[in-house]
N, C-alpha and C positions, 0 to 999 in steps of 0.2 A: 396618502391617497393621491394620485395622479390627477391631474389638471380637470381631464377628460372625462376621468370616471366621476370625479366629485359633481360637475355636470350631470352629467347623465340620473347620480341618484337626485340633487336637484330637482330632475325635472320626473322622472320615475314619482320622486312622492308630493310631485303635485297631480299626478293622475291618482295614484293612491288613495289620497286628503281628497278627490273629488274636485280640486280647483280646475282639473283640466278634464272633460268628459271625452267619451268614442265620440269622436265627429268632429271634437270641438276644434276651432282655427288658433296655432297660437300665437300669439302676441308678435307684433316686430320683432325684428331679429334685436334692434337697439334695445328696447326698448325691456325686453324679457332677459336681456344680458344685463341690463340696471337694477331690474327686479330681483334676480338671483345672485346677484352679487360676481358676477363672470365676465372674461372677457369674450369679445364677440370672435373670435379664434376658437376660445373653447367651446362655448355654445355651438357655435359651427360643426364642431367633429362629433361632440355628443349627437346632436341631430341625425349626423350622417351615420353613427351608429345605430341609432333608435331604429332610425328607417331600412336599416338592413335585416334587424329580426321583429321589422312588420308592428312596432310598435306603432313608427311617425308614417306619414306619407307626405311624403315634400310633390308637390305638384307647381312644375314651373310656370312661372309667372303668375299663380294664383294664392302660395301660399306654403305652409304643413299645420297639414291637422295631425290629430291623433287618431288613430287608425277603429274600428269597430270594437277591437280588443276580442276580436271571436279566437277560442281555442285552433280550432283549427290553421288560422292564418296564423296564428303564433309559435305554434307547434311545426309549421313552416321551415324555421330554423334546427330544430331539431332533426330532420329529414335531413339538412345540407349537410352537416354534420355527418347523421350516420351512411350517407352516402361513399364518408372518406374511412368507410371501417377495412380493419384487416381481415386475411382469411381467419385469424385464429383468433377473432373475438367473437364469430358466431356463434358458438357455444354460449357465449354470454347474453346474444339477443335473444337466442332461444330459452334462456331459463326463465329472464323476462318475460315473455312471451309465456311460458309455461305457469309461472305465479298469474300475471293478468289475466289472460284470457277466457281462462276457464270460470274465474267469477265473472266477466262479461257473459261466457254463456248461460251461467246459473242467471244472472240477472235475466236474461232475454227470456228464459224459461214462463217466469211471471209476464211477460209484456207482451208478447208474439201471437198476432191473429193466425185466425184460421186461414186468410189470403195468405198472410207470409210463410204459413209452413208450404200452406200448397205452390206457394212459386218455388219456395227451396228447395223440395221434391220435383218440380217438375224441370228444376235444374241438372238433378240427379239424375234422372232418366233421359234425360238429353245424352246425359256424357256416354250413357253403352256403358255395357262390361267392359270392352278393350280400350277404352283412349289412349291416345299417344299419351308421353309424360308431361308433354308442353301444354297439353289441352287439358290433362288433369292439373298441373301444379295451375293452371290460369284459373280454372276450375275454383280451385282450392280457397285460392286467392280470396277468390268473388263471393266463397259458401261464407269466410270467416268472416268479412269482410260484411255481410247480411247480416249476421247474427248479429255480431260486436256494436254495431249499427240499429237492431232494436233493441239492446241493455238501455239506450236511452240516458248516457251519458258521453256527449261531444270531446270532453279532454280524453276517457279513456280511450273511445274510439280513433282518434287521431294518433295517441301515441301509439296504438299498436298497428295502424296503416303505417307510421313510419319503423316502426320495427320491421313489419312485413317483408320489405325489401331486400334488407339484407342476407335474409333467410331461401330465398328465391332459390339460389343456382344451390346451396346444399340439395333443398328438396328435388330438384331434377336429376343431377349426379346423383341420391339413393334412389329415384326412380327408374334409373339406367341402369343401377349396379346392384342391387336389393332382390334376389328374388321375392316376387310376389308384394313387392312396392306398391303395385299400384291398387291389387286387389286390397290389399290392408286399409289403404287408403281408405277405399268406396265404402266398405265396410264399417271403419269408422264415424264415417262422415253419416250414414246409416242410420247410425246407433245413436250419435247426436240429435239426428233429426227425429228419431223414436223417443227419446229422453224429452226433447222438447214439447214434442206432439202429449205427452203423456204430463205433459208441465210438471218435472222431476228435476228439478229446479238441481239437486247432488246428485244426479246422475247424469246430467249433462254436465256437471262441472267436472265429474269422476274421468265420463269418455272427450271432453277436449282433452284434459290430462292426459290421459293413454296417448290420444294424438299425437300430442306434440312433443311429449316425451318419447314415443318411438324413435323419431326424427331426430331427439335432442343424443338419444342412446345410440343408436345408429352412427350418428356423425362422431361422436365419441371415441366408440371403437376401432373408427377406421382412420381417422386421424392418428 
């Protein structure tokens, strides 16, 4: 194991063990390289990794702590990441996307007030029959983006806002190029919203499936 990484799990499983909590300040830089048995080199670069996927927060001349450890902020890095994806591994975020999300919206099924259906409804009649493609995929975006967000679990909803993006310009390209792209859409989105309102907890898991599996078959094909 390399210098650096040995570091890093060092210090990794004293957040682990609880010796270092969210918040907490850690030790001199001397002084926590005597502790771990490191040199103050490696300690150095481990930090400067940690604090890159949001685990440390080095704040100059005050310090580094260890960061809140919220999903969201850690999940961070994974965004950077799939930001460097290719054309031809969308397919792959959307199978992802297609396993996850529909349990996200069974889950929401049980959890979702009467406000939150009616604002997601009244998101839908905002949009018109005709929206451009840009105002429906934005649209889109924001409906799944609701749901996934009252399943009432922070890790799943984070990984699939970073999934999300990758998937972006497919869905506008089949909006362009799809006959009846976007009616399908509205439709679906519909049908969600009725599975929900009806707390059908496998029928809204059934119609995100069809959703996103349209989109995943779609892009498929035409590739």
């Amino acid at each position: 194991m390399a210098v650096t990484d040995e570091a890093i799990e060092k210090i990794k499983g004293m957040i682990v063990s609880g010796a270092l909590r969210p918040g907490d300040r850690l030790p001199k830089e001397s002084e926590l390289a005597a502790e771990l048995g490191l040199s103050r080199n490696s300690l150095r670069e481990a930090v400067r990794a940690l604090s890159l996927i949001r685990i440390l927060d080095v704040r100059q001349g005050d310090g580094t702590y260890v960061t809140s450890l919220d999903p969201q902020l850690l999940l961070e890095a994974l965004s950077f990441v799939v930001d460097f994806h290719r054309d031809d591994t969308v397919l792959e975020f959307l199978a992802v996307r297609r396993i996850l999300e529909p349990a996200a919206t069974a889950m929401a099924a049980f959890r979702i007030s009467e406000q939150q259906l009616d604002a997601l409804s009244a998101q839908l009649e905002a949009l018109g029959e005709e929206p451009s493609v840009e105002e429906l995929v934005a649209a889109d975006l924001e409906f799944h983006r609701g749901i996934v967000g009252i399943a009432g679990n922070s890790v799943l909803c984070s990984l699939l806002d970073g999934l999300s993006g990758p998937t972006t310009r497919a869905r506008i390209w089949r909006g362009l190029t799809q006959e009846d792209a976007v009616g399908r859409t509205l439709r679906e989105h519909r049908a969600i919203l009725a599975a929900l309102r009806d707390r059908d907890a496998e029928a809204a898991r059934s119609w995100a499936t069809v959703h996103i599996a349209s989109v995943e078959q779609w892009l498929r094909s035409t590739l």
